[in-house]
N, CA, C and O atoms as a MOPAC input file, in Angstrom:
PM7 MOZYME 1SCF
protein

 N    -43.25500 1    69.79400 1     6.37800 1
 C    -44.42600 1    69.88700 1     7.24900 1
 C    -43.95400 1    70.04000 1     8.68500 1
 O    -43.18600 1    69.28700 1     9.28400 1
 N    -44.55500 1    71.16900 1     9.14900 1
 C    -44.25400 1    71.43900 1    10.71700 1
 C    -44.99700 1    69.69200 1    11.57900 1
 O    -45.92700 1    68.93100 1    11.31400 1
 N    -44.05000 1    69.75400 1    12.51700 1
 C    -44.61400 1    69.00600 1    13.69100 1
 C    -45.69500 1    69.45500 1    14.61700 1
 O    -45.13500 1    70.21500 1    15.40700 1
 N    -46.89000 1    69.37500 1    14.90300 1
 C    -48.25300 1    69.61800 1    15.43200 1
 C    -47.52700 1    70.40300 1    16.76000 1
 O    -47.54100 1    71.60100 1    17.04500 1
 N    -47.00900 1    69.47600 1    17.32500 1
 C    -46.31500 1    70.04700 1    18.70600 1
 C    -45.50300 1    70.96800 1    18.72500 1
 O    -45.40200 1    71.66000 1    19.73800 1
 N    -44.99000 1    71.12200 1    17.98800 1
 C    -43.91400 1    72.78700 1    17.74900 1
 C    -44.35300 1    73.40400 1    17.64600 1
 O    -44.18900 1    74.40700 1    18.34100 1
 N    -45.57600 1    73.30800 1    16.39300 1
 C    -46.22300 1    74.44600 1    16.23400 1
 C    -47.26900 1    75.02800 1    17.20000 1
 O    -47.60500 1    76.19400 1    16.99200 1
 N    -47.64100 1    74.58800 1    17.88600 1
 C    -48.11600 1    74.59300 1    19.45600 1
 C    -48.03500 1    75.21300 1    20.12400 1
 O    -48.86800 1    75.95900 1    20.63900 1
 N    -46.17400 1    74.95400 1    20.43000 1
 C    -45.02600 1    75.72900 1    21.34100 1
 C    -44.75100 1    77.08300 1    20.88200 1
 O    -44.76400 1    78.11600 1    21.55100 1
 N    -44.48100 1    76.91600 1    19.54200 1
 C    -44.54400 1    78.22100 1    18.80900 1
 C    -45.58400 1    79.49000 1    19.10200 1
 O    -45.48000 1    80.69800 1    19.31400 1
 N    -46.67900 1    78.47400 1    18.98500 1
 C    -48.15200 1    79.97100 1    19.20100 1
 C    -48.00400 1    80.18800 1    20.67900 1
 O    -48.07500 1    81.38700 1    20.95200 1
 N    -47.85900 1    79.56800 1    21.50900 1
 C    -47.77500 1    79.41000 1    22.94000 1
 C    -46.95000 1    80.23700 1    23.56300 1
 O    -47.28100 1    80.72300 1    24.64500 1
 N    -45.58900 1    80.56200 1    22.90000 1
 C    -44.22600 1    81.15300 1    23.36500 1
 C    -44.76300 1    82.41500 1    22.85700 1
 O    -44.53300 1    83.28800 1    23.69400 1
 N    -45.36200 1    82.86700 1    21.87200 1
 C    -45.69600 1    83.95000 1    21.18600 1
 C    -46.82400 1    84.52900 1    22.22000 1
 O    -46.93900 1    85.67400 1    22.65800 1
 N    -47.66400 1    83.29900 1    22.48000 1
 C    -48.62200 1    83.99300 1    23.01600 1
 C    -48.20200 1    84.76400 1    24.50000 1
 O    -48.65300 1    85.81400 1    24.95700 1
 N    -47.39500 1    84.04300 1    24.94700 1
 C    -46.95600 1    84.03300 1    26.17700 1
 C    -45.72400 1    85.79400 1    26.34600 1
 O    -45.65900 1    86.55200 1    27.31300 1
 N    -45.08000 1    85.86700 1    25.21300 1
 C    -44.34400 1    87.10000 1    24.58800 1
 C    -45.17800 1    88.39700 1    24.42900 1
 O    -44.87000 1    89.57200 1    24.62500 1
 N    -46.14000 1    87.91300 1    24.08100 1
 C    -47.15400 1    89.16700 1    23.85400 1
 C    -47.94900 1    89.17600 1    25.49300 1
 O    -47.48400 1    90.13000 1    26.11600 1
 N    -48.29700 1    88.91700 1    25.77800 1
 C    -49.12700 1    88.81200 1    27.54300 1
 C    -48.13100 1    89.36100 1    28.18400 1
 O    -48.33400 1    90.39300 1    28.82300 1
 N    -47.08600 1    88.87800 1    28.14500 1
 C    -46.30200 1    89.62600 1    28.85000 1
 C    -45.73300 1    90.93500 1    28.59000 1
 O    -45.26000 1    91.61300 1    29.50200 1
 N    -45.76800 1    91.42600 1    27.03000 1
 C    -45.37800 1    92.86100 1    26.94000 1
 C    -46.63500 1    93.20200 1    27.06000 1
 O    -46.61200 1    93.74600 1    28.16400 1
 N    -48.01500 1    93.27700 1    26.59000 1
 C    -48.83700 1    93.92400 1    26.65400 1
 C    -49.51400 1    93.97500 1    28.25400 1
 O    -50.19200 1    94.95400 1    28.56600 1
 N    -49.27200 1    92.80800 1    29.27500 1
 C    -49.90300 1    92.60300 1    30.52600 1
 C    -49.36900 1    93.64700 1    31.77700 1
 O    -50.06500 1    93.80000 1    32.78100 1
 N    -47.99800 1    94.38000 1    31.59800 1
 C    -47.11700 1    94.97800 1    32.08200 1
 C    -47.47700 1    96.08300 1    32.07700 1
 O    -47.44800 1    96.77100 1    33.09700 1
 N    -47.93000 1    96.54600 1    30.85200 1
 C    -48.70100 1    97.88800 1    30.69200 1
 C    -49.84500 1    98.04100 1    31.20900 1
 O    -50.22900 1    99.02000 1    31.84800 1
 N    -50.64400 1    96.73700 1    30.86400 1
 C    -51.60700 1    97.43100 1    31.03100 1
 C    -51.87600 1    97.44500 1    32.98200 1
 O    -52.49600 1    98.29900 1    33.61600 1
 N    -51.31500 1    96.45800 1    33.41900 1
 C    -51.24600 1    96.45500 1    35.08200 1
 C    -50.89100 1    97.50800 1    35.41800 1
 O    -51.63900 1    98.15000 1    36.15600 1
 N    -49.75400 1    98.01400 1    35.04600 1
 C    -48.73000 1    99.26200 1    35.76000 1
 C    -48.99800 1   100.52800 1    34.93400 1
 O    -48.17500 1   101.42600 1    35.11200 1
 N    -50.13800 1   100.81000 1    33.93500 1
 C    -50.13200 1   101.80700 1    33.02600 1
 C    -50.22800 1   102.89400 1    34.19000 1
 O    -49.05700 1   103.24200 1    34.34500 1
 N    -50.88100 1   103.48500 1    34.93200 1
 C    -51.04200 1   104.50200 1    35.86100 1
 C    -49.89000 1   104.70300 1    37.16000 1
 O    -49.98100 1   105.21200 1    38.27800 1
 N    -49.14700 1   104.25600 1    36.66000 1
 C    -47.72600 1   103.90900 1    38.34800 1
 C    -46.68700 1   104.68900 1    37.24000 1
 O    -46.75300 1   104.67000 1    36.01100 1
 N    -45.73100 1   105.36200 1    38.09600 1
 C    -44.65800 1   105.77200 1    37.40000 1
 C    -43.48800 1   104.84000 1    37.85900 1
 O    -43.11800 1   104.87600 1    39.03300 1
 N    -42.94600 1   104.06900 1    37.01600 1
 C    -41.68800 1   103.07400 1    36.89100 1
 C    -40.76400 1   103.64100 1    37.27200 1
 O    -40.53400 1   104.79400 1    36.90700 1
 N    -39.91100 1   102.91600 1    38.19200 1
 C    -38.26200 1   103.28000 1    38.08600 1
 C    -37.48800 1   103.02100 1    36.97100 1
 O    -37.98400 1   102.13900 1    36.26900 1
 N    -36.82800 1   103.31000 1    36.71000 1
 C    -35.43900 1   102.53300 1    35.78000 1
 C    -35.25900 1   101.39200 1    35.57500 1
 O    -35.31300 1   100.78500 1    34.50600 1
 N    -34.91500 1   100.84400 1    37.12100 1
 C    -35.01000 1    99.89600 1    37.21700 1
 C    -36.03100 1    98.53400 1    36.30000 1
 O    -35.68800 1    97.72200 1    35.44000 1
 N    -37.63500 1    98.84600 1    37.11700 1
 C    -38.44400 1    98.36600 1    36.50200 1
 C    -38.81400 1    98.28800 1    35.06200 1
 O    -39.22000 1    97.32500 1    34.41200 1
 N    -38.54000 1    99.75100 1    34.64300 1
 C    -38.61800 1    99.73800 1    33.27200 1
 C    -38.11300 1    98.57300 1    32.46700 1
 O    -38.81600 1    97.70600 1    31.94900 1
 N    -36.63800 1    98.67600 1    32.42300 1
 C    -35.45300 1    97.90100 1    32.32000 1
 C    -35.95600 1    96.06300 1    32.55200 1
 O    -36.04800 1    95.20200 1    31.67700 1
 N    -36.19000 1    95.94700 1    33.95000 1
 C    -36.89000 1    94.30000 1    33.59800 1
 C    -38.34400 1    94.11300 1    33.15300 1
 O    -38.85900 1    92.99700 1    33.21500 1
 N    -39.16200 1    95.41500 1    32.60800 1
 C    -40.39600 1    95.13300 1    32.15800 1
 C    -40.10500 1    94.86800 1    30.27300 1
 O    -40.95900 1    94.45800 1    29.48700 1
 N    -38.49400 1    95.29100 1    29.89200 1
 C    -38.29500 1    95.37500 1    28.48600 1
 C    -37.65200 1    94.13400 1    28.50200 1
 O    -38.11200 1    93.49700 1    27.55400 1
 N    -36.89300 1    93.52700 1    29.04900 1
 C    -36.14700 1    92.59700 1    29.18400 1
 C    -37.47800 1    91.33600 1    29.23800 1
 O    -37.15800 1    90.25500 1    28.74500 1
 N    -38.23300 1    91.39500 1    29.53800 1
 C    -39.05200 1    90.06400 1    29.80900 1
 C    -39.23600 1    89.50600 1    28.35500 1
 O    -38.54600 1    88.49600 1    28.21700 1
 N    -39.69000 1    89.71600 1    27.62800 1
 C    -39.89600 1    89.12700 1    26.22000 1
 C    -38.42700 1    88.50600 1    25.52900 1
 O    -38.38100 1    87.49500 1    24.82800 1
 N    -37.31100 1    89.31900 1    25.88300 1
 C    -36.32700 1    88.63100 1    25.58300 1
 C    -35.81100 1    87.24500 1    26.19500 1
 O    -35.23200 1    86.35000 1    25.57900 1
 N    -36.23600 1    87.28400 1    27.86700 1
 C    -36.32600 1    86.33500 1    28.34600 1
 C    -37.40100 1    85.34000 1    27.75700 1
 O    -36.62400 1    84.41100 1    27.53700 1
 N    -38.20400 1    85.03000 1    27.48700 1
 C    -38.60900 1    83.95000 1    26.67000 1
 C    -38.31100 1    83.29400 1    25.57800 1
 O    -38.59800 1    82.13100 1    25.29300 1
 N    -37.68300 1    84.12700 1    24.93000 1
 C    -36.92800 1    84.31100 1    22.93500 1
 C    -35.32000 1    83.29600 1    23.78800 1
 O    -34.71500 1    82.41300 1    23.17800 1
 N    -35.05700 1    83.63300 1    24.86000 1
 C    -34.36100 1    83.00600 1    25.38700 1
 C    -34.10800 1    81.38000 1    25.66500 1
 O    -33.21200 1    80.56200 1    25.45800 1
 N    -35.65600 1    81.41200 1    26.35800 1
 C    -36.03800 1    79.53300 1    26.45600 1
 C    -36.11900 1    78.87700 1    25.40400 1
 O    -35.96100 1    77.65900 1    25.31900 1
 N    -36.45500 1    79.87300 1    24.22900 1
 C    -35.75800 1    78.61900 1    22.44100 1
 C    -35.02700 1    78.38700 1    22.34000 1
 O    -34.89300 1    77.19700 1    22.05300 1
 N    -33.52800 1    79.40600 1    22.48100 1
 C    -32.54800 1    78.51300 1    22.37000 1
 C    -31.94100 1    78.29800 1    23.45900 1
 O    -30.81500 1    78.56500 1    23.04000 1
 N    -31.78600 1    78.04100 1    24.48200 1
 C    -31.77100 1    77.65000 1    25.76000 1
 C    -31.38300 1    75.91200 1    25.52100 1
 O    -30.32700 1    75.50400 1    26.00300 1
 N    -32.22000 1    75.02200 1    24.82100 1
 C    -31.99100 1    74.01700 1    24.64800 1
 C    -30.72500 1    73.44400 1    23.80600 1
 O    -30.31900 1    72.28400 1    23.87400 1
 N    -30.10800 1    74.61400 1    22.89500 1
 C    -29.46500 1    74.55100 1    22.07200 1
 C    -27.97500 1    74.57300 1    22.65800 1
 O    -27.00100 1    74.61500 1    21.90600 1
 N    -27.90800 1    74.55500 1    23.49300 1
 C    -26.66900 1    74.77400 1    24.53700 1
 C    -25.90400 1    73.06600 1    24.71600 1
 O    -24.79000 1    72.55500 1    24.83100 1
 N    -26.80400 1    72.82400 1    24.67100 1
 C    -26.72100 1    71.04800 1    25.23400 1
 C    -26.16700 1    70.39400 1    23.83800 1
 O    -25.14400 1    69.71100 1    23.79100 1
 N    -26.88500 1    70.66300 1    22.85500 1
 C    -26.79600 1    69.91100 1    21.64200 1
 C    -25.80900 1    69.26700 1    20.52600 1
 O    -24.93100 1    69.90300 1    19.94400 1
 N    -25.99800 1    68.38700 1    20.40000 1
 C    -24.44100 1    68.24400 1    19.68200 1
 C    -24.67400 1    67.87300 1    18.47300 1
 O    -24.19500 1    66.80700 1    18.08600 1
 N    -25.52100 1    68.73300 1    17.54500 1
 C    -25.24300 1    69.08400 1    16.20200 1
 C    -24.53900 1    70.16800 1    15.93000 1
 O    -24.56600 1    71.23200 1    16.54800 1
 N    -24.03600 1    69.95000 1    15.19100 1
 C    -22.67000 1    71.34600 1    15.02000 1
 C    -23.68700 1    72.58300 1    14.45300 1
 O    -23.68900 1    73.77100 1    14.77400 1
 N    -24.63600 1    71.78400 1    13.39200 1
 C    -25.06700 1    73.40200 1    13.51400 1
 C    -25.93900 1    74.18300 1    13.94000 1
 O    -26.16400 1    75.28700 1    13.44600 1
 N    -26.47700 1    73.73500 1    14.82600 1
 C    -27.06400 1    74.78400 1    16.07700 1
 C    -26.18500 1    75.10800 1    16.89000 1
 O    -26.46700 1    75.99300 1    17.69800 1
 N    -24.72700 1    74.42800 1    16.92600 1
 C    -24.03400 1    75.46100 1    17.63600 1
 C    -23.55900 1    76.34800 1    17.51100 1
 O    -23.36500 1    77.23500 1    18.34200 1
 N    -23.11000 1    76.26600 1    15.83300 1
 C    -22.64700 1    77.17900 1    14.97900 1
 C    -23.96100 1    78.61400 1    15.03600 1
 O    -23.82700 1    79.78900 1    15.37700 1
 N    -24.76500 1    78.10400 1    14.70600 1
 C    -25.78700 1    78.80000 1    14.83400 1
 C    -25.86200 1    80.09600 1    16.09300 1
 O    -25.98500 1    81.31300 1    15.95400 1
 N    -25.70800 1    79.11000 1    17.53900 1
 C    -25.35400 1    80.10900 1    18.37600 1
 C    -24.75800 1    80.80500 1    18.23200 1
 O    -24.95100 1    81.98300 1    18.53400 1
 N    -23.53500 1    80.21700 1    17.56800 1
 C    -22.44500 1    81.33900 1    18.24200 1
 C    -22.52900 1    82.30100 1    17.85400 1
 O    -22.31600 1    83.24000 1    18.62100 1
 N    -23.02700 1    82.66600 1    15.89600 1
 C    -23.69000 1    83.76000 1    15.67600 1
 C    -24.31100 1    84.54800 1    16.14800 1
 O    -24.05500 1    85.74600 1    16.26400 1
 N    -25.64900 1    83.68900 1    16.64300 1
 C    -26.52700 1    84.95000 1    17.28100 1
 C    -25.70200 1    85.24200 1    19.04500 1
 O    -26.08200 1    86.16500 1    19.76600 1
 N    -24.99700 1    84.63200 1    19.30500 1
 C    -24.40200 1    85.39100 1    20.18700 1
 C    -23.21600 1    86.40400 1    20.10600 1
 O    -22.77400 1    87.21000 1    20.92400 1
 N    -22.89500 1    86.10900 1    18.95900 1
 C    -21.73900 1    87.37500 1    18.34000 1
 C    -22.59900 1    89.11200 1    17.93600 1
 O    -22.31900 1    90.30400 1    18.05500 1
 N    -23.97500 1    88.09300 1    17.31600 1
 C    -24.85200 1    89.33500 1    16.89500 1
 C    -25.48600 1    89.74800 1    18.40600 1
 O    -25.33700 1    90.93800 1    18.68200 1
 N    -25.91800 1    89.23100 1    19.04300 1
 C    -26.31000 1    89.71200 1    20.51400 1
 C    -25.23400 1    90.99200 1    20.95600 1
 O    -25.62000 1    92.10500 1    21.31500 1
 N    -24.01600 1    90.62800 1    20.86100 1
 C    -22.67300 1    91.65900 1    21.18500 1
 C    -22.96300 1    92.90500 1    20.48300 1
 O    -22.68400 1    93.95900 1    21.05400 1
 N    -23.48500 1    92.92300 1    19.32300 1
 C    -23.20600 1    94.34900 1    18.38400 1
 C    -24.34500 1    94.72600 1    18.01600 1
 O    -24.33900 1    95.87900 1    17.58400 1
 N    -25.77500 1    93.98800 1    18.00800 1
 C    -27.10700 1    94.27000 1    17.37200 1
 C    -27.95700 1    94.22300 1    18.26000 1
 O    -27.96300 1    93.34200 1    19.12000 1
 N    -28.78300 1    95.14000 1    18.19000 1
 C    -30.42500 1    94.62500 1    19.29600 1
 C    -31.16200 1    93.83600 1    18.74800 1
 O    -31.34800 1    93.41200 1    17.60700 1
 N    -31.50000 1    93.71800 1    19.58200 1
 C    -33.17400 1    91.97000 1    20.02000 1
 C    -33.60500 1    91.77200 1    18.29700 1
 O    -33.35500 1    90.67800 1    17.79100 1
 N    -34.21900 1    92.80400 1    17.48200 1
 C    -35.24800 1    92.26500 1    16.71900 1
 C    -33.97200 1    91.51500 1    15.11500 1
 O    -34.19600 1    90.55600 1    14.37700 1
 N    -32.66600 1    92.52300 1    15.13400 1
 C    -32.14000 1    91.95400 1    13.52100 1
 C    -31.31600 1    90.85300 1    14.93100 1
 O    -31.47200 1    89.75100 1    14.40400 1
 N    -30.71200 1    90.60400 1    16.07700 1
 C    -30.38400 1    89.38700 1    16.69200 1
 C    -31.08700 1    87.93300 1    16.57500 1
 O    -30.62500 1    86.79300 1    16.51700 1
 N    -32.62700 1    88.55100 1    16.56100 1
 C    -33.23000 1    87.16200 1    16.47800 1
 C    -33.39900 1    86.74500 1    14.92700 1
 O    -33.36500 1    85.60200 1    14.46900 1
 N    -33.62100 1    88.15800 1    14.12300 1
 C    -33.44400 1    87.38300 1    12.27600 1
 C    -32.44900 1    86.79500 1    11.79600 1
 O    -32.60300 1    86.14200 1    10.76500 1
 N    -31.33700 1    86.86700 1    12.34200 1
 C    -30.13100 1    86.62000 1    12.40900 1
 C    -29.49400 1    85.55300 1    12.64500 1
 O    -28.57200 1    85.15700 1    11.93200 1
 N    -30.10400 1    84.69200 1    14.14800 1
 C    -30.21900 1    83.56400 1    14.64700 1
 C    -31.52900 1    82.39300 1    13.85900 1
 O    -31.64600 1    81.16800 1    13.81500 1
 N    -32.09000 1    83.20400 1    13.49100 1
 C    -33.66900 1    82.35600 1    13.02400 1
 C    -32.69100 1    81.88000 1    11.64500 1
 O    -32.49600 1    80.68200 1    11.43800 1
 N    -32.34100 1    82.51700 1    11.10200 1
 C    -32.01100 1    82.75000 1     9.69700 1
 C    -30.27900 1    81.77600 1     9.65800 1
 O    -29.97400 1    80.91200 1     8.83700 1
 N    -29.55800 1    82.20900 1    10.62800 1
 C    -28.43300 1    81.04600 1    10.64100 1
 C    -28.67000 1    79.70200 1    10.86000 1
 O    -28.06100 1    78.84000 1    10.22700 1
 N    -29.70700 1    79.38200 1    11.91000 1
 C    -29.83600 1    78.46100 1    12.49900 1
 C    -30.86800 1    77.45200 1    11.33500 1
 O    -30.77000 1    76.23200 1    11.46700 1
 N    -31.85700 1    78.01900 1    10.19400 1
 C    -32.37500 1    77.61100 1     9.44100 1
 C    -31.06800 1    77.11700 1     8.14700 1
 O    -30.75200 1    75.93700 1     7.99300 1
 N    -30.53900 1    78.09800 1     7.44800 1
 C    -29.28500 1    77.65500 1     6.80300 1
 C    -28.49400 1    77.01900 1     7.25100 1
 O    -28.39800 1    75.97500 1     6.60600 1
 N    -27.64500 1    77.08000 1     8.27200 1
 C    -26.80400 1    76.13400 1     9.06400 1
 C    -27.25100 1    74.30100 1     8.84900 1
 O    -26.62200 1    73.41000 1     8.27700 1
 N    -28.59400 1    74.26700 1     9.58100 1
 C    -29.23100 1    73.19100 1    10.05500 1
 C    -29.40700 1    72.56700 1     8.20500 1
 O    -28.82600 1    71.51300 1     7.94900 1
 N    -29.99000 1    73.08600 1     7.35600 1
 C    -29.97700 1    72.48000 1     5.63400 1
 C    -29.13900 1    72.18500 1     4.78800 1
 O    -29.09800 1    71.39600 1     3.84500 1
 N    -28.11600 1    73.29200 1     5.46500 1
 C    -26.38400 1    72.85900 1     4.62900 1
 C    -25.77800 1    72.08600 1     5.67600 1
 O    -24.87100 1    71.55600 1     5.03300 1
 N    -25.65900 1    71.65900 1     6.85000 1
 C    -24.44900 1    70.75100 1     7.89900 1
 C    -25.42500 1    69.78200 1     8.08000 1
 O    -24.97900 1    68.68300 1     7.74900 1
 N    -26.62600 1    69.73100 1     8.48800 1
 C    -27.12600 1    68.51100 1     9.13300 1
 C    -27.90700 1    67.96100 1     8.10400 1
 O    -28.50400 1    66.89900 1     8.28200 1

């Protein structure tokens, strides 16, 4: 059984992931972007996917660290969407077989 409060955080971070890809557009739909902008208007959603494991840095169960280090090995060679199945998916196995 999920914890009330995670699951919370969960819809919240999501919600907050989506507002921000969809809020970008629709503000700036008529402006032509630099590169630049482009670039931190794609990057923002990753920045949030970020503040999950963000906490995991600190932690001293081995396997969320283990966990990281994966999805930061997969960060090196894979984009955002098989990086985060990757991390979701280590960090779920990891955490049932070590802890």
């Amino acid at each position: 059984m999920i914890d009330p409060a995670t699951f919370f955080t969960i819809v919240l971070m999501a919600g907050v992931t989506y507002l921000t890809r969809i809020g970008g557009y629709v503000v700036l739909r008529n402006r032509t972007l630099s590169a630049r902008a482009t670039a931190v208007m794609e990057a923002a959603p990753g920045c949030v996917l970020i503040s999950v494991i963000a906490p995991d840095f600190v932690s001293k169960n081995p396997a969320d660290l283990a966990a990281l280090a994966i999805t930061v090995l997969a960060a090196t060679r894979l984009s955002m969407l098989p990086t985060v199945l990757i991390g979701v998916g280590a960090a779920g196995l990891l955490r049932h077989f070590i802890a």
